[in-house]
C-alpha positions as CSV (number, residue, x, y, z in Angstrom):
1,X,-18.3,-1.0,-1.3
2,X,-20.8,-0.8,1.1
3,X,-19.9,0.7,5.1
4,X,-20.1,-2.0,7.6
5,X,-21.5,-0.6,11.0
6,X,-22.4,-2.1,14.2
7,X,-25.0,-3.0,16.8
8,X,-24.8,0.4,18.6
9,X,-21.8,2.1,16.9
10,X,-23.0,5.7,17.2
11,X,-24.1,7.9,13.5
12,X,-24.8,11.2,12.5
13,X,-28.3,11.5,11.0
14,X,-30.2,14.1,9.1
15,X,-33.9,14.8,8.9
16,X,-35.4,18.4,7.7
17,X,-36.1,19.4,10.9
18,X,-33.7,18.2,13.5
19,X,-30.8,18.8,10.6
20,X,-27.6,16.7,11.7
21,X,-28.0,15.0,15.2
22,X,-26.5,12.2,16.7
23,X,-28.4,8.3,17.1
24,X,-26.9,4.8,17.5
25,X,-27.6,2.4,14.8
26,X,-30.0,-0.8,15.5
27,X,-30.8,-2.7,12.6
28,X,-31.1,-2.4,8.8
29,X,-34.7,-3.1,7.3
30,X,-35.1,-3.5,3.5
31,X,-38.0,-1.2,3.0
32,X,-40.3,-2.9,1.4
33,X,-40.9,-5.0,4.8
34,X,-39.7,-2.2,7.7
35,X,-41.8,-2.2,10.2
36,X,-40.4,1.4,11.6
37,X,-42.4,4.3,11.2
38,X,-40.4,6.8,9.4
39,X,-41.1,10.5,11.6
40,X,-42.7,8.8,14.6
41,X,-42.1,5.7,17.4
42,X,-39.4,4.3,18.9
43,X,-36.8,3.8,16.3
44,X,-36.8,6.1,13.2
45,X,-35.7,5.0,9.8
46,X,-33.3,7.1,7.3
47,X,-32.2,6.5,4.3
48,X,-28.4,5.9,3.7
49,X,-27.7,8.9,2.0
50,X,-28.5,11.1,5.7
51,X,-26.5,8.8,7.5
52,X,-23.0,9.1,8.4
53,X,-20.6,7.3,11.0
54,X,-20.0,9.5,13.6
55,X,-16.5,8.5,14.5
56,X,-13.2,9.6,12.7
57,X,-12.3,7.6,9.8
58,X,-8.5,6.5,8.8
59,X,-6.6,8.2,5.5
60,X,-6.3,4.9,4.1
61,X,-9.9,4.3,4.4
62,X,-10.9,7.4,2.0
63,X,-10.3,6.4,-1.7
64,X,-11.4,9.1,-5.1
65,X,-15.2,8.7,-5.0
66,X,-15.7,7.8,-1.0
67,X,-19.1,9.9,-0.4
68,X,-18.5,11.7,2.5
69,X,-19.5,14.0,5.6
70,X,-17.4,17.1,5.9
71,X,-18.0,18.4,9.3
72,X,-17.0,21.9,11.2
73,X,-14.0,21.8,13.0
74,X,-12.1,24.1,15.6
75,X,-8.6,22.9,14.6
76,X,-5.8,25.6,14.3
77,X,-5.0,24.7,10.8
78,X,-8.7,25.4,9.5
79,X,-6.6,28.5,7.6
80,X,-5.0,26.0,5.3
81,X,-8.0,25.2,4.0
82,X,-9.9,27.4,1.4
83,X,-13.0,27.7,2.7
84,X,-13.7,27.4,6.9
85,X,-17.2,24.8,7.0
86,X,-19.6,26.6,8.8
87,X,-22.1,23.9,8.6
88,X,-21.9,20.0,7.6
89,X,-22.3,19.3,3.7
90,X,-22.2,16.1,1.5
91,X,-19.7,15.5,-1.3
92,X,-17.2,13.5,-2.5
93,X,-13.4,12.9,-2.5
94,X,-11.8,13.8,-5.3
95,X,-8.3,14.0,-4.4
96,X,-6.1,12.4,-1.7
97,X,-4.0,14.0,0.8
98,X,-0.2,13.7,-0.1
99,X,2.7,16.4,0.9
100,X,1.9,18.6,-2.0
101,X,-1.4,19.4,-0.7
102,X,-0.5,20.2,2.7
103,X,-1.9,16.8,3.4
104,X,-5.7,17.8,2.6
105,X,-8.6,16.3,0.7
106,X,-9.7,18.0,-2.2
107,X,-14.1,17.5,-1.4
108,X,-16.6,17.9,-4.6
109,X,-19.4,19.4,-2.5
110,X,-23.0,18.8,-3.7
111,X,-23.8,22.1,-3.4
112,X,-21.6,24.8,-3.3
113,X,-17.6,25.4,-4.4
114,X,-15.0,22.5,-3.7
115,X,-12.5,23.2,-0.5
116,X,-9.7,21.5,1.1
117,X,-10.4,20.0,4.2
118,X,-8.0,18.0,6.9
119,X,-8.9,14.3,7.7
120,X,-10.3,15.1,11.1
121,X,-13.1,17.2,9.4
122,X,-14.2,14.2,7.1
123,X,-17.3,11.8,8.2
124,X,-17.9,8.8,5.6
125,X,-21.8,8.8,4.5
126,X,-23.5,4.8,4.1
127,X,-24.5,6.4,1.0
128,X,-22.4,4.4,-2.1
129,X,-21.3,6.3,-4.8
130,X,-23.6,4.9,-7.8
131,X,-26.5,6.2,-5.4
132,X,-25.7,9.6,-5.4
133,X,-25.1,9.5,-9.4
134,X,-28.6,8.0,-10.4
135,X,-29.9,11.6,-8.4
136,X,-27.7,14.1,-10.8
137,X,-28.4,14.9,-14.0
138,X,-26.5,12.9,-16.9
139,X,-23.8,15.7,-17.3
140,X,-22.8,15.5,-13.7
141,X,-22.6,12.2,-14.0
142,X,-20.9,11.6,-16.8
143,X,-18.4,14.1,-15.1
144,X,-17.6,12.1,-11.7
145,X,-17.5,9.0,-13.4
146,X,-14.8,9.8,-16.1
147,X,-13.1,11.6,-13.2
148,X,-12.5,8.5,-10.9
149,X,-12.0,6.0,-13.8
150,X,-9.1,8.2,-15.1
151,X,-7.7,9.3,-11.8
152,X,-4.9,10.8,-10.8
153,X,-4.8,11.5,-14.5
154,X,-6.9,14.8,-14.4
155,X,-6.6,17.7,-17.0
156,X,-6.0,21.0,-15.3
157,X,-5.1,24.1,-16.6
158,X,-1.9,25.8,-16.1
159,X,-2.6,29.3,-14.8
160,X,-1.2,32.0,-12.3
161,X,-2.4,34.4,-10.3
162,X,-3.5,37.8,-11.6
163,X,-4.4,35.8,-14.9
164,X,-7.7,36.6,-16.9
165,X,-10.2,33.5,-18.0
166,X,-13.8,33.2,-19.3
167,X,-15.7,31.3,-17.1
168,X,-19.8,29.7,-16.8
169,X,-21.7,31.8,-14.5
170,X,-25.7,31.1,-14.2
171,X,-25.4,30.0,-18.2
172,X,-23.4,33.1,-19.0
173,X,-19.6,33.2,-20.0
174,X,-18.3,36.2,-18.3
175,X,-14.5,37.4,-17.6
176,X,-12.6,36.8,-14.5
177,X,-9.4,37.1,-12.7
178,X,-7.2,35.0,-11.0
179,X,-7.0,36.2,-7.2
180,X,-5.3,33.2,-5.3
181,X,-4.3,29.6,-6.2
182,X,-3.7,26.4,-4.1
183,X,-2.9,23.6,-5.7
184,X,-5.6,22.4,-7.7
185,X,-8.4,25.2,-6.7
186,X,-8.4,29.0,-8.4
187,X,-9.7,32.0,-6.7
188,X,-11.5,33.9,-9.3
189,X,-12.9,37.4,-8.9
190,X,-15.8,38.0,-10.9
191,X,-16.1,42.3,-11.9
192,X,-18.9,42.5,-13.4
193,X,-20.7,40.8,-10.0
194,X,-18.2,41.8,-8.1
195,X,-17.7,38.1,-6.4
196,X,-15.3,36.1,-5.7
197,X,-15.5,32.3,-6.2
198,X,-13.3,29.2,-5.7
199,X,-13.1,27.1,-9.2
200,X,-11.6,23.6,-9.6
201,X,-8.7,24.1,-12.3
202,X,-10.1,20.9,-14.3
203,X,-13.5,22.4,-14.0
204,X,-15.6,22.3,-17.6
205,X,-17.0,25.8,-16.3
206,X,-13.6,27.3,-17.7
207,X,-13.9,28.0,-21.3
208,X,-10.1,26.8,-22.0
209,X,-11.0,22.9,-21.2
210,X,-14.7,23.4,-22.8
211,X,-13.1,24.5,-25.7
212,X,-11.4,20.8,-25.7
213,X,-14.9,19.3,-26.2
214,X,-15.6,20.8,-29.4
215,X,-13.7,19.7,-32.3
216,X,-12.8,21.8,-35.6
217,X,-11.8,20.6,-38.7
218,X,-8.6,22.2,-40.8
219,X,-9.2,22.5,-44.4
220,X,-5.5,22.6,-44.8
221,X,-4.7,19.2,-43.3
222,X,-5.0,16.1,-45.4
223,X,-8.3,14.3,-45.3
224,X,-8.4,10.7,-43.9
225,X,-10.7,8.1,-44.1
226,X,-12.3,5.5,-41.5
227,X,-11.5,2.2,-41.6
228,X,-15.1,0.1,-41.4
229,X,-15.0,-2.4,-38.0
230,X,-17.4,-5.5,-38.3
231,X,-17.8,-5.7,-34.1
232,X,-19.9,-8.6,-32.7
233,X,-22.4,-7.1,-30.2
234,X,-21.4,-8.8,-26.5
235,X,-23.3,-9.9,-23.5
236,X,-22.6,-9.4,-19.9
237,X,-20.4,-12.6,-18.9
238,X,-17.0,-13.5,-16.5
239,X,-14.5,-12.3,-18.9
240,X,-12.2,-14.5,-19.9
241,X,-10.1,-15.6,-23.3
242,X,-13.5,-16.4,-25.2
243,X,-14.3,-13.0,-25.2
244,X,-12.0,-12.3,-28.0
245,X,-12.5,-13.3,-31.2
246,X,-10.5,-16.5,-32.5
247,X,-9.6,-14.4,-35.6
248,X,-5.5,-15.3,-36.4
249,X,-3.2,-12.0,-36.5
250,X,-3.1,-10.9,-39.4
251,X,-0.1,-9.0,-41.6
252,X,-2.8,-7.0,-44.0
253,X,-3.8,-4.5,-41.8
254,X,-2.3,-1.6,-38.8
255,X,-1.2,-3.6,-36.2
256,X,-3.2,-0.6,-34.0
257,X,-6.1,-2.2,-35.5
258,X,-5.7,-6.1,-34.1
259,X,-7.4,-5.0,-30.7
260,X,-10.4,-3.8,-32.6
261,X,-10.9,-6.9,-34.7
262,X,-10.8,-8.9,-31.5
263,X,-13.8,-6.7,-30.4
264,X,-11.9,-4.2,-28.5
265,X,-13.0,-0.8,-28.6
266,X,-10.4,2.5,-29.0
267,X,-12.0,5.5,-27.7
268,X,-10.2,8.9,-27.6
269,X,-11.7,10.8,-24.9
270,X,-10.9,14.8,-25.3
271,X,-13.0,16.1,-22.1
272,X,-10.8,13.4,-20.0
273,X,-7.0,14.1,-22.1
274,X,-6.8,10.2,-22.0
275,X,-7.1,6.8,-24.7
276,X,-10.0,4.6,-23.2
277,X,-10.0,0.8,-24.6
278,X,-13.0,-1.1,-23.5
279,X,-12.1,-4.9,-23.5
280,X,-15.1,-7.1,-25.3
281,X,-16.6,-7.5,-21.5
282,X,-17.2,-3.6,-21.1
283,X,-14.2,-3.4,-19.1
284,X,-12.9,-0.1,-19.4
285,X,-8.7,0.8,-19.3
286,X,-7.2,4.1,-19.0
287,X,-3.6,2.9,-18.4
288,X,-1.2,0.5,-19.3
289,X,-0.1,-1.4,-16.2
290,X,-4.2,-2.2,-16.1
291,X,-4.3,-3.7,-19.1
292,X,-1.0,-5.4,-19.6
293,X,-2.6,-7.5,-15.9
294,X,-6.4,-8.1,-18.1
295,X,-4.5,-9.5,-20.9
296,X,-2.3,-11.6,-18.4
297,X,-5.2,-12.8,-16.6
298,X,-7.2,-13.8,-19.5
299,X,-4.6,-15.5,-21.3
300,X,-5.1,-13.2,-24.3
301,X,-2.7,-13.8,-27.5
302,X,-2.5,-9.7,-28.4
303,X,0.3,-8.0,-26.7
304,X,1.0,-4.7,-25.0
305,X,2.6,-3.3,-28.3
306,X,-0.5,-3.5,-30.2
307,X,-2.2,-1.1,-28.0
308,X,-1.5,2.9,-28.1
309,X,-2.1,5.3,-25.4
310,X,-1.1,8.3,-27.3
311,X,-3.9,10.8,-27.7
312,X,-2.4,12.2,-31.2
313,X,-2.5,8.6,-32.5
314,X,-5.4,7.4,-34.8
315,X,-5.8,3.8,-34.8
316,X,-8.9,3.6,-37.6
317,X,-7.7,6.1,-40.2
318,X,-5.6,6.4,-42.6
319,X,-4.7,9.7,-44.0
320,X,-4.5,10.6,-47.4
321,X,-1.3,12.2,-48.7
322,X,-1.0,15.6,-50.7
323,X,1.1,14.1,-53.0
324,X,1.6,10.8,-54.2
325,X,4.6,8.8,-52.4
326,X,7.8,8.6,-54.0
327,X,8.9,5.5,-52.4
328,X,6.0,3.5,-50.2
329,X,6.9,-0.5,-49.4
330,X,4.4,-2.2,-47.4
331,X,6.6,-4.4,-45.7
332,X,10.3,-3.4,-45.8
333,X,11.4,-6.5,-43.2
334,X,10.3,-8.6,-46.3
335,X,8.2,-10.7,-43.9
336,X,11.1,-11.1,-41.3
337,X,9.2,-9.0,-38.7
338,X,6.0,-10.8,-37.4
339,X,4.1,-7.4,-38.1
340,X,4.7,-5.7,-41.4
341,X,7.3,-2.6,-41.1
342,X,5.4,-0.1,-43.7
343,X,7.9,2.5,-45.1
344,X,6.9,5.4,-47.5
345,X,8.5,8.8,-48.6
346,X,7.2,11.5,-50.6
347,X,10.6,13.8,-50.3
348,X,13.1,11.9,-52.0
349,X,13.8,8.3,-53.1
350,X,16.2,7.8,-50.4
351,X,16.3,4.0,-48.6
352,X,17.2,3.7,-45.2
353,X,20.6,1.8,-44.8
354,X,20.4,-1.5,-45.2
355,X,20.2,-3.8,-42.4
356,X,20.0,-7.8,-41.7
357,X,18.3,-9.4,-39.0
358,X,20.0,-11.7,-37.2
359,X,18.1,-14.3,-34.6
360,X,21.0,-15.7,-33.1
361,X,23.7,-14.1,-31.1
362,X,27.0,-13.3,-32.9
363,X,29.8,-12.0,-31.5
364,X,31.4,-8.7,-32.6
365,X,35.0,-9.0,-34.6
366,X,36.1,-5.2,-32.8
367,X,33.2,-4.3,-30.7
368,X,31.9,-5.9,-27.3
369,X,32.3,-9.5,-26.9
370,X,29.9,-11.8,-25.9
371,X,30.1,-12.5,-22.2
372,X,30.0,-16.2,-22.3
373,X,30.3,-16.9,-18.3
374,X,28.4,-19.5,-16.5
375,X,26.0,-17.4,-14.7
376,X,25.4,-14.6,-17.2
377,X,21.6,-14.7,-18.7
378,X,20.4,-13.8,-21.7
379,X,16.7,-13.2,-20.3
380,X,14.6,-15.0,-18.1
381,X,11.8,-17.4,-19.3
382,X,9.2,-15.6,-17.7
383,X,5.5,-15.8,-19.7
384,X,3.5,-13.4,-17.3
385,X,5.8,-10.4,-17.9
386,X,8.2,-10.7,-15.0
387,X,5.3,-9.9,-12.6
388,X,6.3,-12.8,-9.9
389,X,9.8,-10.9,-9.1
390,X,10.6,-13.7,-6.8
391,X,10.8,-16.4,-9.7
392,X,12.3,-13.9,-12.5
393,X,15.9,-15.0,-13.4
394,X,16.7,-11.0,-14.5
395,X,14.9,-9.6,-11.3
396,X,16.7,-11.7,-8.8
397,X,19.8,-11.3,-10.6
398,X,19.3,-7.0,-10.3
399,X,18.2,-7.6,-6.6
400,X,21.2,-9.9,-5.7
401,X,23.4,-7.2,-7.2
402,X,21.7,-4.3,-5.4
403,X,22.2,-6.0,-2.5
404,X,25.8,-7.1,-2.9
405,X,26.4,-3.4,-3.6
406,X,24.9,-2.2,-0.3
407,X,26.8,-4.5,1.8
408,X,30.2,-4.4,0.2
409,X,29.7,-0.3,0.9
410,X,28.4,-0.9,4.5
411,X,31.6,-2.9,4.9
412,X,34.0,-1.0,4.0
413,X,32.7,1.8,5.7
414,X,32.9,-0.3,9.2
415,X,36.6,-1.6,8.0
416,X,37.6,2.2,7.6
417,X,36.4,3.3,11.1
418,X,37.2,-0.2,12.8
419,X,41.0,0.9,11.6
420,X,41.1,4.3,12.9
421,X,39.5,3.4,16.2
422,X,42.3,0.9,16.7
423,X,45.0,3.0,14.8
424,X,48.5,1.3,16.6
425,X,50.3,2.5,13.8
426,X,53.3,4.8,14.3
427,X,52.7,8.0,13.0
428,X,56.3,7.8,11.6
429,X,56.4,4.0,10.5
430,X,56.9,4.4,7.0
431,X,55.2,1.1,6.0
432,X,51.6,2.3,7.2
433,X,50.4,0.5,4.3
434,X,51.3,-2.8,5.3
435,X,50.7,-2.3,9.1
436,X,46.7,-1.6,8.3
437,X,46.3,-4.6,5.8
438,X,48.0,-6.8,8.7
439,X,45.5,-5.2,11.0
440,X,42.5,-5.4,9.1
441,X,43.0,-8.9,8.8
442,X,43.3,-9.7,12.0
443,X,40.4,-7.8,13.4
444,X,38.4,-9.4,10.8
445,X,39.3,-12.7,11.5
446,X,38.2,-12.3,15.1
447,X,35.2,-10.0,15.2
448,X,32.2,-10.4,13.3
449,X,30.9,-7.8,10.7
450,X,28.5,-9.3,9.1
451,X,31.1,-10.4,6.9
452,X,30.8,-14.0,4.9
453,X,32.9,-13.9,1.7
454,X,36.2,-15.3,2.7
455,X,37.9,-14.1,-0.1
456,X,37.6,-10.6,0.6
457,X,40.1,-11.9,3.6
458,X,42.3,-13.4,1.4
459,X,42.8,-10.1,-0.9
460,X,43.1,-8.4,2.4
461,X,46.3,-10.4,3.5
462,X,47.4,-10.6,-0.4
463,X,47.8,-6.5,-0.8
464,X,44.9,-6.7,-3.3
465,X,42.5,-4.3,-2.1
466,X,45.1,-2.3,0.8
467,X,44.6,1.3,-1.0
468,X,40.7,0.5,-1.8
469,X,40.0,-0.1,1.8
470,X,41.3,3.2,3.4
471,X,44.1,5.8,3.3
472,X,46.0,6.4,6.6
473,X,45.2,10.1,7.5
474,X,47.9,12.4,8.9
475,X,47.5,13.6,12.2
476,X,46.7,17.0,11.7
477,X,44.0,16.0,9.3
478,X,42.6,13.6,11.9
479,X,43.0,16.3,14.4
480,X,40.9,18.5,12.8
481,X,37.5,15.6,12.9
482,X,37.8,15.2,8.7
């Protein structure tokens, strides 16, 4: 998004020559008709990449991606940081503060090693994202972008200090060991250069995670085969429930492959450790909450369970079995289930037990009864997934009872001190019991507790709920502050 900025409202600029200074903003000209010299006059044009707002900028303002100013700053908690800014750099934000990083940004630097920084160093650049990406070359910016699609899914590698690991120095692999970690960020010490250098634990310069992007091939596994996808090639449109294909689900093939005959795409992404589906549109989806709202708001007919987040999980192949299958039924629901339930053995000729499926509800003879009350629910009628809590049957039904809970505690609680506040009991009246139910009783009928179910009164007066409410304490008990 791009950085509003006022008439006035004061920036830090860069040029080659005066580095980082401070100006005051005055117009934006599109460049193919500014009229501003660029080095000499009155007013002096920059780019937005060497312009950054000068004032501090909110937490909740920074988001994964943000391109951003990181400044020098004389704080006393500079030592929580990894590396103390000497001088002010460009980068990114590539992780949020929260309590388990001390409440520091994790920066991507342009040039040089990623730090920790607190808020008050951080300066947000005009520059957007996608500007700095169409400067780097394609690795890098495949990198970034698979980074903030995926995050805060991020694949880091688990390692402790005094640890050894190969990692890419100037195009060489060459050992290291681990002198310090903080959170995400390794301290390596180089020996053979006799450096040390600060390393992002998802970095592709450790051999561990570059290992992930090469792929081997075990003779000893069974071979599979591909399952051939006829996909439509789409244009850029408003995505909506056109976009899929009007093709009827159908019972003859993996129900992991419906998505892809709609003209989804299934991609399993080693270098990110995630399942990417890309809707028709070119939407991309790393998680399921994401796309269960898509397929909401498109009014699509496929459902959550036909899609698969599971990296181990092949959707388009189907692997071929040593031996041939003892027992293999293609459907063992004999069409009951709406997708077919495939069941096949090759160790015995075993069945599972044999089950029926019932639609209706049917009490047990010596199990749990049906509760047929009036306000019990079977399920709500919600269509959407139970996203509008307020109009779900089940949701208000959980909220009205978590409620209930909280206040029936809260009352009892004041009902216990209320009595011992007011204790007129005789310590030797050996109908305490019956003295605190007529008390409670009356104190409730005249003060007001918040208290609106009258017939939590009427069990009061009726001995229901006397030894629920409170036990009277003995007096060396009470003398003691228990």
């Amino acid at each position: 998004m791009p950085v509003a900025v006022d008439v006035g409202q004061r920036l830090f600029v860069y040029s080659p020559h005066r580095l980082w200074t401070v100006a005051y903003f005055v117009k934006t000209c599109r460049l193919a008709h500014c009229s501003h010299s660029q080095t000499s006059g009155e007013h002096l044009r920059y780019s937005p990449h060497n312009v950054a707002i000068a004032d501090r900028i909110a937490e909740h303002q920074l988001n994964v991606g943000s391109r951003i100013l990181c400044i020098p700053s004389n704080s006393s908690h500079i030592g929580l940081s990894c590396k103390k800014i000497e001088k002010p750099q460009r980068g990114m934000i590539a992780e949020l503060a929260t309590e388990s990083n001390s409440n520091r940004f994790l920066i991507f630097v342009d040039i040089g090693e990623p730090y920790y920084i607190q808020c008050h160093s951080i300066r947000l650049l005009l520059e957007p994202l996608s500007n700095y990406l169409s400067k780097v070359d394609q690795g890098t910016k495949q990198y970034i972008e698979n980074y903030v699609l995926t995050y805060p899914k991020r694949r880091l590698i688990d390692i402790g200090v005094k640890s050894h690991i190969t990692i890419e120095h100037n195009g060489q692999w060459l050992e290291a060991i681990v002198s310090k970690c903080d959170c995400t960020l390794i301290r390596v010490y180089i020996p053979s250069l006799n450096e040390l250098e600060w390393l992002y634990r998802g970095s592709l310069r450790l051999q561990p995670l570059f290992n992930l992007l090469t792929t081997s091939v075990n003779d000893d596994e069974p071979t599979s085969k591909r399952f051939a996808i006829d996909l439509e090639q789409q244009q850029e449109h408003r995505c909506t429930n056109s976009c899929e294909k009007g093709l009827s689900i159908t019972r003859k093939c993996n129900f992991l492959m419906i998505p892809l005959n709609y003209g989804w795409k299934r991609q399993v992404r080693n270098d990110l450790g995630t399942i990417v589906y890309i809707s028709p549109c070119g939407q991309p989806f790393t998680d399921r909450e994401r796309l269960h709202l898509y397929l909401i708001q498109i009014n699509s007919c496929l459902t959550m369970n036909l899609f698969s987040f599971e990296m181990d999980c092949r959707a388009t192949q189907k692997y071929n079995l040593l031996n041939p299958p003892i027992i293999d039924i293609m459907d063992y629901s004999n069409e009951l289930e709406k997708l077919p339930l495939s069941l096949v053995n090759e160790i015995n000729n075993e069945l599972p037990t044999k089950f029926d499926y019932i639609c209706t509800r049917i009490s047990s003879k010596d199990e749990i009864p049906i509760n047929e009350l009036k306000d019990y629910i079977e399920g709500c009628t919600c269509t959407d997934g139970c996203l509008e809590t307020d109009k779900c049957a089940c949701w208000q039904r959980t909220f009205n009872s978590i409620i209930k809970s909280y206040y029936y505690e809260d009352l009892i609680t004041n009902l216990k001190e209320l009595f011992m506040k007011n204790k007129i009991i005789n310590d030797n009246d050996e109908n305490d019991e019956e003295n605190m139910k007529i008390f409670l009783y009356k104190q409730l009928s005249k003060q007001n507790l918040g208290y609106k179910h009258g017939r939590l009164l009427d069990k009061i007066h009726s001995g229901k709920v006397s030894l629920f409410l409170a036990n009277p304490l003995s007096p060396d008990v009470h003398t003691r502050g228990h």
